[in-house]
VOMAR-856871 format. One record per residue (C-alpha): residue number from 0; x negated, y negated, z negated. Coordinates in steps of 0.1 Angstrom, whole numbers, plus 5000, padded with zeros to 4 digits. Last residue first. Layout:
NUM / X / Y / Z
...
! end
This chain:
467 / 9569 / 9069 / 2258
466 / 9577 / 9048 / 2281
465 / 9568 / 9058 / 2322
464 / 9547 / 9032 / 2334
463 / 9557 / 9009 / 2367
462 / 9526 / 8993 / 2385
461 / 9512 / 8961 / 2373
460 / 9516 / 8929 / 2388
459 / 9486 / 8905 / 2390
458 / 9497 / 8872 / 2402
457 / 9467 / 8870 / 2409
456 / 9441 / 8888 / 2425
455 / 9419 / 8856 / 2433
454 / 9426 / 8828 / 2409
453 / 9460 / 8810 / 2398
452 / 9467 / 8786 / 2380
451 / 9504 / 8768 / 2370
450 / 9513 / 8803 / 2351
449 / 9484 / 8795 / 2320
448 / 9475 / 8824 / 2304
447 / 9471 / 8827 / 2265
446 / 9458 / 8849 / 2241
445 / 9461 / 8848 / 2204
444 / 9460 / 8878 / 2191
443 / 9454 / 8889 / 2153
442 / 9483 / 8870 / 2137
441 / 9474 / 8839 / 2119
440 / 9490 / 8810 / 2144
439 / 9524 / 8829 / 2139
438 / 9528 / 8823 / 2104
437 / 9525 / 8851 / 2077
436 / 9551 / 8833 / 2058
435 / 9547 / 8828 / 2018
434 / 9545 / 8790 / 2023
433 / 9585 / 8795 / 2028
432 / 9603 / 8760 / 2036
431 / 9570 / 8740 / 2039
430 / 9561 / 8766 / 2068
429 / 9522 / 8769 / 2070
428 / 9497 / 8763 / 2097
427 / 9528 / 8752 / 2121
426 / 9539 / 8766 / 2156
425 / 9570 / 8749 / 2159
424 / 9602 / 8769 / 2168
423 / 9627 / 8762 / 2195
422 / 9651 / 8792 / 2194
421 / 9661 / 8828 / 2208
420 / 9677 / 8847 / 2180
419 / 9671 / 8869 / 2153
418 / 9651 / 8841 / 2125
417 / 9649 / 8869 / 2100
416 / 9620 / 8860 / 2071
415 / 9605 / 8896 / 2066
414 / 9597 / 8913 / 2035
413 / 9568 / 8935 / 2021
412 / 9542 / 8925 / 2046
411 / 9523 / 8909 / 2013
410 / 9519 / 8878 / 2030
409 / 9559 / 8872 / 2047
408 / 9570 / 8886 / 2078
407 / 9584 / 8865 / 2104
406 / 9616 / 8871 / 2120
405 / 9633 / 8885 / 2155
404 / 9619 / 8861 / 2177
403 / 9634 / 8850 / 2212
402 / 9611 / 8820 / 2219
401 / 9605 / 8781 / 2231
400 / 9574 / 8770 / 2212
399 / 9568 / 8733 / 2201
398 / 9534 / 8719 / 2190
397 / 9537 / 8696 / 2160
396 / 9524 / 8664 / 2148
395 / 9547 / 8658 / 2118
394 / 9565 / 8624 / 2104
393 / 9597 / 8643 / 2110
392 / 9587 / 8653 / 2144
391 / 9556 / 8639 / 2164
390 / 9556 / 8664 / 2198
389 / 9531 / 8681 / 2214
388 / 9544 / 8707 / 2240
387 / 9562 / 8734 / 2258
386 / 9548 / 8767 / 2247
385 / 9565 / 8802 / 2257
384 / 9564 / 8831 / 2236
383 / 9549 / 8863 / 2230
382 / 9553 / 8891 / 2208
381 / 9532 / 8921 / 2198
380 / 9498 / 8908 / 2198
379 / 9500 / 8874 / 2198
378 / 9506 / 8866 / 2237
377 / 9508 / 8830 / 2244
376 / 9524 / 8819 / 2276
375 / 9517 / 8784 / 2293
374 / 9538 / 8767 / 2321
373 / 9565 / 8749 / 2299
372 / 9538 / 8729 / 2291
371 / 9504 / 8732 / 2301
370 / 9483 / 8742 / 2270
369 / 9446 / 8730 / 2272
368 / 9440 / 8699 / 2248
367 / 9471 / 8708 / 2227
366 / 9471 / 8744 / 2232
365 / 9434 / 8747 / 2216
364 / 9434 / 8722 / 2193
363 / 9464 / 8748 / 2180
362 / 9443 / 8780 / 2179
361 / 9410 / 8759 / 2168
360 / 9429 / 8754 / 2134
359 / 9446 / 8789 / 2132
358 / 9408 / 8801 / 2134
357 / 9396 / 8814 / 2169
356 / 9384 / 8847 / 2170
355 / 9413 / 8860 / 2191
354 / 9415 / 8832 / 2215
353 / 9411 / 8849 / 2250
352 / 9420 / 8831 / 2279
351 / 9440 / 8851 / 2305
350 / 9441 / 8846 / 2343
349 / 9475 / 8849 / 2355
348 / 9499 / 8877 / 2349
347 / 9477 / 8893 / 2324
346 / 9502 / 8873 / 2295
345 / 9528 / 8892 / 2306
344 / 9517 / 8927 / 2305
343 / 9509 / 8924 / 2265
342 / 9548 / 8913 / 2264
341 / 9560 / 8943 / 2285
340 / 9585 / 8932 / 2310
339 / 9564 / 8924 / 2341
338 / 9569 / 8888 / 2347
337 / 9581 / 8876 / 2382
336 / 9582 / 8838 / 2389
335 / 9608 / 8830 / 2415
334 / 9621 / 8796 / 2392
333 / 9654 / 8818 / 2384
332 / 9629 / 8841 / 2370
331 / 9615 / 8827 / 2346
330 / 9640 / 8824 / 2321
329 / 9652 / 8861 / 2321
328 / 9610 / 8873 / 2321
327 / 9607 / 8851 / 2290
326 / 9632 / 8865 / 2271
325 / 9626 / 8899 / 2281
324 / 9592 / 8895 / 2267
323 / 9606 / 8881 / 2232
322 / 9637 / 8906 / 2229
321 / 9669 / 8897 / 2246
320 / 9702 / 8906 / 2240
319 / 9721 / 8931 / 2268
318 / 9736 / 8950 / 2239
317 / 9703 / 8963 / 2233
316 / 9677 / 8944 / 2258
315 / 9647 / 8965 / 2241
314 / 9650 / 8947 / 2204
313 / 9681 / 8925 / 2213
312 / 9676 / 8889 / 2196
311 / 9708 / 8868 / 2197
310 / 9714 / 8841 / 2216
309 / 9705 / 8805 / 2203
308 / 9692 / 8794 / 2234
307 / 9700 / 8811 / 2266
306 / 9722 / 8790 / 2285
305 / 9709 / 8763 / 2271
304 / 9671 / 8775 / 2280
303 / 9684 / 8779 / 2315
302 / 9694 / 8740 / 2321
301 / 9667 / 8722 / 2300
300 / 9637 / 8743 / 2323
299 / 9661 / 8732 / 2352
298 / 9655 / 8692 / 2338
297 / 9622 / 8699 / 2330
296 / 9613 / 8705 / 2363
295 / 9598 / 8739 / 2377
294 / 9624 / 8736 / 2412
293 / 9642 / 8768 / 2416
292 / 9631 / 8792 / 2439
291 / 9656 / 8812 / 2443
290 / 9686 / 8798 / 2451
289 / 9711 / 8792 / 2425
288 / 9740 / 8808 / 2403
287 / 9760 / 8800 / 2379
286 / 9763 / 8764 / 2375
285 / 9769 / 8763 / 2418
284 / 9796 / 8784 / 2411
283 / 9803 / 8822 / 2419
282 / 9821 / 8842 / 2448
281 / 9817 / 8879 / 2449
280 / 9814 / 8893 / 2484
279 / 9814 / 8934 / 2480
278 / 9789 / 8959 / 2487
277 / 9777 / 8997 / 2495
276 / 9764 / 9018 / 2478
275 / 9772 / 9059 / 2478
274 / 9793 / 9070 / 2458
273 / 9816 / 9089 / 2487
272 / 9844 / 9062 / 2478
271 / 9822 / 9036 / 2477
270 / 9798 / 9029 / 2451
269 / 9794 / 8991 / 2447
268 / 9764 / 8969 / 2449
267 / 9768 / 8928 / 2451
266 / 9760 / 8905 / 2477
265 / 9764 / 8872 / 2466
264 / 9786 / 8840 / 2481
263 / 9773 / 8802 / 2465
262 / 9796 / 8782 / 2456
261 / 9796 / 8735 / 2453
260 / 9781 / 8731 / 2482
259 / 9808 / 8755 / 2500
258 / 9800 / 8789 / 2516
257 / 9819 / 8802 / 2546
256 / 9786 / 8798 / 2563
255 / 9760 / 8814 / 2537
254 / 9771 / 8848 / 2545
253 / 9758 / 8864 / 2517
252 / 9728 / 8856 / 2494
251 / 9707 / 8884 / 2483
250 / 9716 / 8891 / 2443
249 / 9695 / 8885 / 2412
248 / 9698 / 8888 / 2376
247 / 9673 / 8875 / 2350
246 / 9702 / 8853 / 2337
245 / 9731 / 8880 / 2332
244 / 9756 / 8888 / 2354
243 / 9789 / 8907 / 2342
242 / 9808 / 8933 / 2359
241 / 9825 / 8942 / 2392
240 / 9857 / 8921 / 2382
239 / 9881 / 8928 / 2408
238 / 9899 / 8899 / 2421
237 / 9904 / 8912 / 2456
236 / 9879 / 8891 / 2468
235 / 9854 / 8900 / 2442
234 / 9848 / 8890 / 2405
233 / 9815 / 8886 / 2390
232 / 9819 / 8873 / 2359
231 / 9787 / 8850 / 2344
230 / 9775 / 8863 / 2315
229 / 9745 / 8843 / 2312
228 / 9744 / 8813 / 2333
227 / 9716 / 8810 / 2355
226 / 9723 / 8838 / 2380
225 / 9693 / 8841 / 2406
224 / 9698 / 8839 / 2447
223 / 9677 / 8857 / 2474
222 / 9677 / 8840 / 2509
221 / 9669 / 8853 / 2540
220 / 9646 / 8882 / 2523
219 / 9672 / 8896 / 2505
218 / 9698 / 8897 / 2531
217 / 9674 / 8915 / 2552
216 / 9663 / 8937 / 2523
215 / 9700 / 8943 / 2513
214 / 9713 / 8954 / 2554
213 / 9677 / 8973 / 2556
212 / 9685 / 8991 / 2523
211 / 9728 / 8999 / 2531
210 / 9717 / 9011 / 2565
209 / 9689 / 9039 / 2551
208 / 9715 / 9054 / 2521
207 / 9715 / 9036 / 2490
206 / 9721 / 9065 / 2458
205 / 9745 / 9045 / 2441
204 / 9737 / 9035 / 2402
203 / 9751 / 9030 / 2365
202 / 9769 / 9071 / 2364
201 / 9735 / 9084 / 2363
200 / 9731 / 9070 / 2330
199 / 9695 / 9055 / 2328
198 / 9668 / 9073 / 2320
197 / 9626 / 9059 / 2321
196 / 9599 / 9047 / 2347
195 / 9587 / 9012 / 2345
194 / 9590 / 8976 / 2360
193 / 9601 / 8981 / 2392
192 / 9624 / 9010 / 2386
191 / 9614 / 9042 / 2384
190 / 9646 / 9066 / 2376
189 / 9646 / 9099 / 2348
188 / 9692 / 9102 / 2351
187 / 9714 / 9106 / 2328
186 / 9746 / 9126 / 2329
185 / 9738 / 9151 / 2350
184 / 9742 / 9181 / 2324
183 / 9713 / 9197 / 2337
182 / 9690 / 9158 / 2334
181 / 9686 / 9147 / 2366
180 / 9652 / 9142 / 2385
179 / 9632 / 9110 / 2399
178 / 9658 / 9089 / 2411
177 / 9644 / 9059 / 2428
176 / 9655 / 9024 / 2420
175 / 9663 / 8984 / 2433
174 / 9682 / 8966 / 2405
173 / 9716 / 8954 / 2417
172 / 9727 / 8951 / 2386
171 / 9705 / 8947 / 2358
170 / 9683 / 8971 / 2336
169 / 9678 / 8968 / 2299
168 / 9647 / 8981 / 2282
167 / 9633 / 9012 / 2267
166 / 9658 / 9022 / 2234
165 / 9649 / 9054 / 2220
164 / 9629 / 9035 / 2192
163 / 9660 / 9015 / 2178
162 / 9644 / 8985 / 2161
161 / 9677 / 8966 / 2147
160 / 9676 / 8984 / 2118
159 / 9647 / 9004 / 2104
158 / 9610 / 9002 / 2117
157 / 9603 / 8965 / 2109
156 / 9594 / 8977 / 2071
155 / 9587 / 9015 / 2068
154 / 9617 / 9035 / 2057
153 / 9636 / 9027 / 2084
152 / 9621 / 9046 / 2114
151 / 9653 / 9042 / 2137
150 / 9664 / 9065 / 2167
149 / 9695 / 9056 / 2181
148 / 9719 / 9082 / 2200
147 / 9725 / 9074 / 2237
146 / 9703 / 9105 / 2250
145 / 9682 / 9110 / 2277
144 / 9649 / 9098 / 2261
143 / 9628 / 9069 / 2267
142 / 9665 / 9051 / 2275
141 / 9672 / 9019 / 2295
140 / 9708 / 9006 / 2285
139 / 9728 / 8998 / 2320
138 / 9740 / 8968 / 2336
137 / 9759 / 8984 / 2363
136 / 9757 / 8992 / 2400
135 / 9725 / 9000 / 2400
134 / 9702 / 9007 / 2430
133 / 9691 / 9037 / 2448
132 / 9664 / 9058 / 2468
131 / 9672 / 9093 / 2460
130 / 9675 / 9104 / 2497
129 / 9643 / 9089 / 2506
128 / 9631 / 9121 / 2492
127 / 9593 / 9119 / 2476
126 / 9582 / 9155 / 2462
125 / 9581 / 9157 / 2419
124 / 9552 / 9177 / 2410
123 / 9556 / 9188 / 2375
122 / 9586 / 9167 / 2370
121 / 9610 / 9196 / 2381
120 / 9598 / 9221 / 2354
119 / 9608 / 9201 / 2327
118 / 9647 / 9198 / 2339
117 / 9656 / 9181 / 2307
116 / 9687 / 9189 / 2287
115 / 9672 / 9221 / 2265
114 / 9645 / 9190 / 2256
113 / 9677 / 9166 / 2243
112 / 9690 / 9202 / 2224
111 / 9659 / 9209 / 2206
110 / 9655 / 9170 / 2199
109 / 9690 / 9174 / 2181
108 / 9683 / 9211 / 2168
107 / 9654 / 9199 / 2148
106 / 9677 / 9178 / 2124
105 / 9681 / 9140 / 2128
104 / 9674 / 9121 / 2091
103 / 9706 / 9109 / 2078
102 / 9714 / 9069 / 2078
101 / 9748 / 9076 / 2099
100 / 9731 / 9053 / 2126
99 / 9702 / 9081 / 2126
98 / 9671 / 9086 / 2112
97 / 9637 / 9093 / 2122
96 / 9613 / 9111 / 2099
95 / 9575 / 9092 / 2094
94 / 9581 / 9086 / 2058
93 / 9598 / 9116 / 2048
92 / 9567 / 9134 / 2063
91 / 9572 / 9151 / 2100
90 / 9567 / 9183 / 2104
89 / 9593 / 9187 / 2131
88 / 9609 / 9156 / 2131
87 / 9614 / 9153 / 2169
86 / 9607 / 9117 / 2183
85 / 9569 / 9121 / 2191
84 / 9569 / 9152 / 2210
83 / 9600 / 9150 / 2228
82 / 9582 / 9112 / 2239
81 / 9549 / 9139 / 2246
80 / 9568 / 9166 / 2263
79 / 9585 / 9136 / 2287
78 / 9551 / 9117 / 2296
77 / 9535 / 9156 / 2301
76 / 9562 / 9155 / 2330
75 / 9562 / 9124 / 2345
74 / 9521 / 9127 / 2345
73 / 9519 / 9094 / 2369
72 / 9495 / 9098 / 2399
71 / 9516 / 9119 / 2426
70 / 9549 / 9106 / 2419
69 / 9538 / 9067 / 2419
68 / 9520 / 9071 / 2447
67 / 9541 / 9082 / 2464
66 / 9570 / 9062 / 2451
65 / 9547 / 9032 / 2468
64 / 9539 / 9053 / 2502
63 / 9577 / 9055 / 2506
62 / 9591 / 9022 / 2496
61 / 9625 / 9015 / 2478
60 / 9612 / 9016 / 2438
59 / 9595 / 8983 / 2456
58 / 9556 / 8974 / 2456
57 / 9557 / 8972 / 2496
56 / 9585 / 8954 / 2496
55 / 9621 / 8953 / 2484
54 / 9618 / 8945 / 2443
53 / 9585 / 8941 / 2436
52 / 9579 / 8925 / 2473
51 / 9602 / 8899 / 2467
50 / 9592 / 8891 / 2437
49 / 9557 / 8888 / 2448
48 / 9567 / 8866 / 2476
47 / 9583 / 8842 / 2454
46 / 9552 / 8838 / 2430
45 / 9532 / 8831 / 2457
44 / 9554 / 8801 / 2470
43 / 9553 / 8791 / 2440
42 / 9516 / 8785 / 2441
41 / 9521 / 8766 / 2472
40 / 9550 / 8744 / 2456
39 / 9524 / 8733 / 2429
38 / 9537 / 8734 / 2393
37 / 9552 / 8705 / 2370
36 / 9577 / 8704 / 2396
35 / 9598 / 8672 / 2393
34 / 9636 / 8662 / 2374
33 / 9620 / 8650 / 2340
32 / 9591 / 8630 / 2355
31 / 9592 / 8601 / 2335
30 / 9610 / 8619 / 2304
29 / 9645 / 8599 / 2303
28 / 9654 / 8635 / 2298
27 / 9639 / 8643 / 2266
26 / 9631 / 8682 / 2266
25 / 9623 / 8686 / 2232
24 / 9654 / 8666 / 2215
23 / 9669 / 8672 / 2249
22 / 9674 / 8711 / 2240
21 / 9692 / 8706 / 2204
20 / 9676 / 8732 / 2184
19 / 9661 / 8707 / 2158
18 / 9645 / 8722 / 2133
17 / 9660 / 8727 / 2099
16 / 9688 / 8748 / 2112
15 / 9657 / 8771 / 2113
14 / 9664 / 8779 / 2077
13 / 9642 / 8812 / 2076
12 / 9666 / 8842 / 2068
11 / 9658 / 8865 / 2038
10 / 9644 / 8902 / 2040
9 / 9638 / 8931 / 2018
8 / 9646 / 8965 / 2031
7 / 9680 / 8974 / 2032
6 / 9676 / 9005 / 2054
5 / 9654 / 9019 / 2033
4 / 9654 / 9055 / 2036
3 / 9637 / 9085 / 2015
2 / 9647 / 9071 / 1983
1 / 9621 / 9069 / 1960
0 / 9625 / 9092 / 1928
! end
C-alpha cells in the first residue's frame, strides 16, 4: 500500500559550488562604468514617487478614499469562506489532504475551530475608520489564515516541506496598514497592507493615531532611507534593541542635523505605553542604511546582492528568507524601485514582452540582443529572476541570472535538484552536471520587462489582493 505522505520525496542538490558565486566575478569592478546609473535619473525619479505614494500617498493602507475603495470592491468576506474552503480536508482525497509538521493529516475540527475564530459577519461590508490606520512594529509572518500552524500538501512533489500553504508573505517594520477586523480571540488580525490583504498577529502593529501619520509622512517624504544590510540591529538611545532590519526595509530619516557622514538617524515605530505608535531615534551606519534613491551602478548592484547572496530560500518570507519575488522586491528597493510582491505582478511593472512561443534557442538570442542588465526581469511562470549579462565562463558563452531559487525539477517531474538559496546561476540549454534538469529556458513562460523603460501608465502598481 502507498503511503499517504511523502515527505521525503526524491531530490538531490545541484553542485552550484560549480559556478562561481563570488559577486566581482560577474560584477567586475574595473568595469568602465562600474560606479554610474545604468538607468535615467528621470525615470527614477518615477520610481521614487510611486514608492512613496504606495506606502503614504494616495495608494497608501493610510488613505481614506484608497481603503475605500478597497473595502467596498474586494469580497473580504467570500475571500475568507473560500481560503476556509480550500484548506479544510473535508472530502478531500488522500492526495489532496493537508498535513501538518507532525506529518498527520489535520482533522475537520482544526479548520472548524480557525472558521469559529473569524468574525465572518464583520467582513460583509466593512465601514472605513481612520481609527484602524496602523503600522507594524515588528517583522511579522503574513498568514492566509489566522493561525501559525503550517499547512503542507506533501504527497505531491513541490507541495511538502518547505512550501507551507498558510504562509502569505513577510511584512516589515514600519509597514504602513489598516486593520480590517479581529479575529474573537484577538490575536491576529485581517490588515491591507500595500501589497495585499491577509493576518498578521495583532500583537506586530500600533494603531497610528492622526499626529503620529502626518509626523511619518512628513518625515517620509523629506527624506526616506532603505536598510542594505540584512539584519541590521536597530537599537535605540537607551540601548534597546527594537528589532532587526531586513534589506527591503525602510524608515523616514530623522533629524538629519545631529547626523554624522559616516550614520544615518531613523525613525522607527514603537507602541507606547497606551499602544498606540509612536517612535524612537535608532542610530545605524552608513553600510546599513542609505538614502533612497540609490544610484543603479554596478558597484551598489555588487553591494546588496552580497548582503543577500547565498541566503536561504523562504517560500512566502518564512523565517524572514526570501522566495524568488521577494528577492527581487528586497534588492530593488534601496534603488526607489517598487515591485509588487507576486512574481507574475512583477514582470507587469513596465511594459512586458512576451516570449512564450519562443524556443529555448530564440529565448536566450533574445536576452542577449535585448536584455538590459541588471535592469531586466524574466517571469517564467511561477518564478522570476533578475538577468545581468553575457559572460564567456569556462570556455562557455553564458547569460548570468541573479536569483533566490528553490531547485529545479528534473524530466520526469519526479525529483527536484535543490539549489535553496539566492545565487548567480547561468541560464544554460542543458546543465552538463544533471542533463536530466528541466532547465529554466523550457518552462512555459518566458516574459520579460525591462525596468530602464517606461511607457504611458507605467510603473503600473496593482492594488492590494486578499490571498487565498
Amino acid at each position: 500500500m502507498k503511503p499517504p505522505i511523502l515527505f521525503s520525496a526524491p531530490f538531490r542538490f545541484f553542485p552550484i559550488e560549480r559556478y562561481s558565486q563570488v559577486t566581482s566575478q560577474w560584477i567586475d569592478p574595473n568595469q568602465e562604468g562600474y560606479d554610474q546609473p545604468m538607468m535615467d535619473a528621470k525615470v527614477q525619479k518615477r520610481y521614487v514617487e510611486q514608492l512613496w505614494q504606495r506606502l503614504y500617498g494616495s495608494a497608501s493602507p493610510w488613505h481614506e478614499a484608497y481603503v475605500k475603495a478597497i473595502l467596498q470592491q474586494e469580497a473580504i468576506g467570500s475571500c475568507q469562506e473560500k481560503a476556509l474552503v480550500r484548506f479544510s480536508n473535508h472530502d478531500k482525497s488522500e492526495q489532496d489532504k493537508w498535513y501538518g509538521m507532525n506529518f498527520r493529516p489535520y482533522s475537520i475540527e482544526w479548520i472548524k475551530d480557525i472558521r469559529a475564530n473569524i468574525p465572518l459577519y464583520e467582513l460583509k461590508n466593512p465601514i472605513f475608520q481612520a481609527a484602524h490606520r496602523a503600522i507594524t512594529i515588528q517583522n511579522l509572518a503574513v498568514r492566509i489564515l489566522p493561525s501559525q500552524d503550517v499547512c503542507f500538501r506533501s504527497t505531491i512533489p513541490g507541495h511538502g516541506y518547505p512550501f507551507d500553504r498558510l504562509q502569505a508573505s513577510a511584512v516589515w517594520i514600519g509597514t504602513p496598514l489598516y486593520s480590517i477586523a479581529e479575529t474573537k480571540d484577538k490575536i491576529w488580525s485581517l490588515v491591507i497592507m500595500p501589497d495585499f490583504i491577509a493576518w498578521i498577529p495583532s500583537s506586530g502593529f500600533a494603531y497610528a493615531e492622526d499626529a503620529f501619520i502626518q509626523r511619518w509622512k512628513e518625515a517620509a517624504q523629506n527624506q526616506l532611507a532603505a536598510i542594505i544590510q540584512t539584519q541590521t540591529p536597530l537599537v535605540d538611545t537607551k540601548g534597546r534593541c527594537i528589532a532587526q532590519a531586513y534589506v527591503g526595509s525602510v524608515f523616514p530619516v530623522s533629524t538629519r542635523e545631529h547626523a554624522k557622514a559616516d550614520k544615518l538617524i531613523l525613525n522607527v515605530p514603537i507602541a507606547n505605553e497606551e499602544g498606540k505608535a509612536c517612535s524612537v531615534d535608532v542610530s545605524v551606519s552608513s553600510t546599513q542604511a542609505a538614502c533612497i534613491p540609490i544610484q543603479t551602478s554596478r558597484k551598489n548592484f555588487a553591494k546588496i546582492m552580497d548582503t543577500l547572496k547565498e541566503r536561504d530560500f523562504g517560500w512566502c518570507g518564512t523565517s524572514f528568507y526570501n522566495d524568488c519575488s521577494a528577492e527581487l522586491k528586497s534588492l530593488f528597493l534601496p534603488f526607489g524601485i517598487w515591485l509588487p510582491r507576486h512574481s507574475s505582478d512583477q514582470v507587469e511593472i513596465s511594459e512586458k514582452m512576451d516570449r512564450n512561443g519562443a524556443t529555448p534557442e530564440e529565448r536566450l538570442t533574445y536576452l542577449k540582443d535585448y536584455g538590459d542588465p541588471f535592469l531586466t526581469i524574466v517571469y517564467i511562470g511561477g518564478h522570476v529572476f533578475l538577468y545581468i549579462g553575457h559572460f564567456q565562463y569556462q570556455e562557455m558563452a553564458i547569460a548570468m541570472t541573479y536569483q533566490n531559487i528553490w531547485g529545479m525539477a528534473d524530466l520526469s517531474g519526479d525529483s527536484v535538484s535543490i539549489i535553496g538559496k539566492s545565487v548567480f546561476l547561468p541560464l544554460l540549454l542543458n546543465y552538463p552536471e544533471d542533463p536530466n534538469l528541466k532547465n529554466l529556458l523550457q518552462r512555459p513562460f518566458f516574459q520579460i520587462t525591462h525596468l530602464k523603460h517606461l511607457s504611458e501608465g507605467h510603473p503600473r502598481l496593482k492594488k492590494p489582493y486578499v490571498v487565498v
